[in-house]
N, C-alpha and C positions, 0 to 999 in steps of 0.2 A: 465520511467527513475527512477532510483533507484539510491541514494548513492555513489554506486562502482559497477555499471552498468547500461547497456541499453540494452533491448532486445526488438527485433521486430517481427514482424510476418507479413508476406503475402500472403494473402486470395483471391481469386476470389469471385465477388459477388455474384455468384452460387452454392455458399457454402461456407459462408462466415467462418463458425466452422473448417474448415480441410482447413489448410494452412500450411506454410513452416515458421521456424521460425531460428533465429541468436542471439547472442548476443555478448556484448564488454565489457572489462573491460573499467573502466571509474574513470576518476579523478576529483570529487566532486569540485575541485581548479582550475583547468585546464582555457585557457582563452576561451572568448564566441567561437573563430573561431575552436577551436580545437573540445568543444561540440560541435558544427555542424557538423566536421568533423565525430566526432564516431556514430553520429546517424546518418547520411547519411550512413557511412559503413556500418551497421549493416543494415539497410533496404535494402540496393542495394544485400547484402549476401539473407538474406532471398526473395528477389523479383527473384535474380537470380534462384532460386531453385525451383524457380514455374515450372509446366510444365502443358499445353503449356504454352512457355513466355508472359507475363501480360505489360503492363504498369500501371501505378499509375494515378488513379481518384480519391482517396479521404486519409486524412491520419489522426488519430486518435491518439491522445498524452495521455498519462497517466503523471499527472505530481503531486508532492506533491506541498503542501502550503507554503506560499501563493505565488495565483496567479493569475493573472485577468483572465479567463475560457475565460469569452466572448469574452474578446479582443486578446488574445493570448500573452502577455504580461507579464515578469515574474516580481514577486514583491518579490524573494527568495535573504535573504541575507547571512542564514546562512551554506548554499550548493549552488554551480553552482552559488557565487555570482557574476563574469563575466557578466551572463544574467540581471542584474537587470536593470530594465527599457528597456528594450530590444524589441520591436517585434517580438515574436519569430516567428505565423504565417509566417509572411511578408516574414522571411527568407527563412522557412522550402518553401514557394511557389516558390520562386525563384531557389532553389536550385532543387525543382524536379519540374520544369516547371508544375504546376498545378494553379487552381484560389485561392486565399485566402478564399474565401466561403465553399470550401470543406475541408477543416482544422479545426478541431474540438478539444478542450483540457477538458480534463476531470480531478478533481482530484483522486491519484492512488488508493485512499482506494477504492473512487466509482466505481473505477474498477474492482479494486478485487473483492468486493461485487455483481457487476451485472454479470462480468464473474462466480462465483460462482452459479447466481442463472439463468443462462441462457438456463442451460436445468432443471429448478426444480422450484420451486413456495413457495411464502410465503406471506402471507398478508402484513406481515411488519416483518423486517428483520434487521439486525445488524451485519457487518462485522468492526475486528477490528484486526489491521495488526501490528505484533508486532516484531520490528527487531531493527536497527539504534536509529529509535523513533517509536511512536506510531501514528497509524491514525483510524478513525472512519468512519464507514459510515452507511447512514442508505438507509432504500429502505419502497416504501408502492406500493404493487401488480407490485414488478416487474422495477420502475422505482426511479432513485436515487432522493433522497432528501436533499439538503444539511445537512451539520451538522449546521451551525451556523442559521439555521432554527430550528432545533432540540434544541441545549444544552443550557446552558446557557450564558449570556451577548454576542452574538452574534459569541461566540470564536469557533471553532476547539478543539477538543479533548486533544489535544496535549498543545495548549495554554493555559487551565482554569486553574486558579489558586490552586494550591494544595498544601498545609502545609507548605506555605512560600515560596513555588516557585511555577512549574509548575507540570501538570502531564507528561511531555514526560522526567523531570528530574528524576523521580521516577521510570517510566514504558518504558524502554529501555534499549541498552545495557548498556550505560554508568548510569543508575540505578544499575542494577544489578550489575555491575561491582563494583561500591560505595557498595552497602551491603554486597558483598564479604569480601572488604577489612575489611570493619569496621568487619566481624566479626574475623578478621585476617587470611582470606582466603588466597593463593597464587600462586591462577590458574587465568591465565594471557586472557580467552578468554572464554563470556557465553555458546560457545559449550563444554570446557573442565569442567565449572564448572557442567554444567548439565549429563556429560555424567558421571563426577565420583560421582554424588549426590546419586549414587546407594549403595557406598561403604566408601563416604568420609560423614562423619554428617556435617562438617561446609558446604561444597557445597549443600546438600539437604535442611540445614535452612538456605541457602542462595534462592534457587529459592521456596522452603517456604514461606518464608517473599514475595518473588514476587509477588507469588502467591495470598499472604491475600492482597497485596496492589494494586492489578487488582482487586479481588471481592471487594475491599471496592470502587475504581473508577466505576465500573461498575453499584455497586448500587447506587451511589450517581448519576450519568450522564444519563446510559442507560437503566437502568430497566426503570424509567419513561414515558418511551416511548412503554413500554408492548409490545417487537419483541415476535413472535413467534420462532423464532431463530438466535442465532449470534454464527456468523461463525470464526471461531481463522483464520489467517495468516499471514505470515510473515516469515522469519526464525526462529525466536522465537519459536514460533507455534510448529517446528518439535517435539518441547520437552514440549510437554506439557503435558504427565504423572511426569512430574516433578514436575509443578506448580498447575493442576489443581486442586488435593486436598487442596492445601490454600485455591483459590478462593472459591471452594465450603464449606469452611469451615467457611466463612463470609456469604453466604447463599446457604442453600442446593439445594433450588428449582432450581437455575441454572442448576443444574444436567441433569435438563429435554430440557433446550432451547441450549445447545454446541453443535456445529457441525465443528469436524477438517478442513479444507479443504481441496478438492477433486484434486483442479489444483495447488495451489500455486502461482507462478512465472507464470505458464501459465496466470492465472485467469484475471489479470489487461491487456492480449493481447486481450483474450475473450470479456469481457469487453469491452473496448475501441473500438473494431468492432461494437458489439452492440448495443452501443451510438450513433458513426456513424450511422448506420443505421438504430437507430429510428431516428437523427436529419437529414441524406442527402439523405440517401436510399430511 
């Protein structure tokens, strides 16, 4: 679940990587029954599209912070706040008659990040998904490891403190949007700022400055952790001939550990199978 959408995917356990997938527009505001309602659409689309037809044994959440994983429980107040305090398990079981056992939530970076590395290998790894806001994740041989095991004072990426506020104020759309303005910018969306940063200087020392203000987050949070690779996505991400000369311009040696992503939007479905099935399979 993303923002301003939901997409699913339906797999056979027999191949769990080649499935059928859908997706929904979706309203971040919307009340809890109506979220139910577009995720259930969006599954029942991609379930329908299997062949032969399937029923549903297990189902895998991708969900941003915060949120209680284990219990299935949202703790989200500033998106999808309808659900807060919610059961979401409880629901999602009832609604496709399965046991709440086989209901698994994962957060979406971790997703991204393992569907990223599900057909590839890395000792220790670093995906960080860059759209609405920012999320982090890390991986050592293959399996997610929280971030607030990783970063500092127990936070998420997004939450640590950064130059008087946070980092997702900084390293997102509504960042970049801010540094546009102040440089008296007056492209109205970070696709248009980036796509005219080719031809336009205030747009390119707009995701410039992006750019330096990722490599300085980077260095300060995630080099510490010595990934052998961190993997960009997000929407953001598309455009990151735009930005990347900042970051590497606060240090070079990143140069050697980027890697675009491969699936994008697919990644966090990938993902989220493969968690299922190392936790039920």
């Amino acid at each position: 679940m993303g923002g301003s959408h939901v997409a699913a995917m339906a797999a056979p356990l027999n191949s769990p990587f080649a499935g059928t997938s859908a997706s929904a527009a979706l309203d971040e505001g919307g009340s809890a029954s109506y979220l139910f309602d577009r995720i259930e659409g969006a599954a029942r689309v991609a379930l329908s599209a299997l062949t032969p037809p399937a029923v549903i044994v297990g189902i895998a959440v991708a969900m941003p912070g915060p949120f209680d994983y284990a219990n299935g429980i949202s703790l989200l107040q500033h998106k999808f706040a309808a659900w807060y305090g919610v059961d979401v398990r409880k629901h999602l079981a009832v609604r496709f008659g399965i046991d709440e056992e086989n209901i698994v939530f994962l957060n979406d970076a971790d997703a991204f990040l393992l569907g990223e590395l599900h057909d590839s290998s890395a000792s220790k790894a670093v995906g960080i998904t860059l759209g609405t806001g920012i999320g982090a994740a890390f991986a050592i041989d293959g399996r997610a490891v929280p971030a607030t095991e990783i970063l500092p004072n127990h936070c998420d990426l997004y939450a640590l403190p950064w130059k008087g506020s946070t980092v997702e104020e900084f390293l997102s759309t509504r960042g970049i949007m801010k540094l546009h303005k102040e440089r008296g910018g007056h492209y109205q969306s970070v696709k248009e700022i980036a796509e005219k940063s080719g031809v336009d200087p205030i747009a390119a020392d707009t995701m410039s400055a992006f750019g330096k203000e990722l490599g300085l987050v980077i260095d300060t949070f995630l080099s510490p952790f010595a990934p052998d690779v961190i993997i960009l996505g997000g929407s953001i991400s598309r455009s990151y001939q735009t930005f990347l000369p900042g970051v590497l311009s606060v240090n070079p040696v990143l140069a050697n550990l980027f890697r675009v992503a491969s699936y994008f939007e697919k990644a966090a479905l990938l993902g989220s199978i493969a968690e299922w099935l190392r936790q039920r399979g």
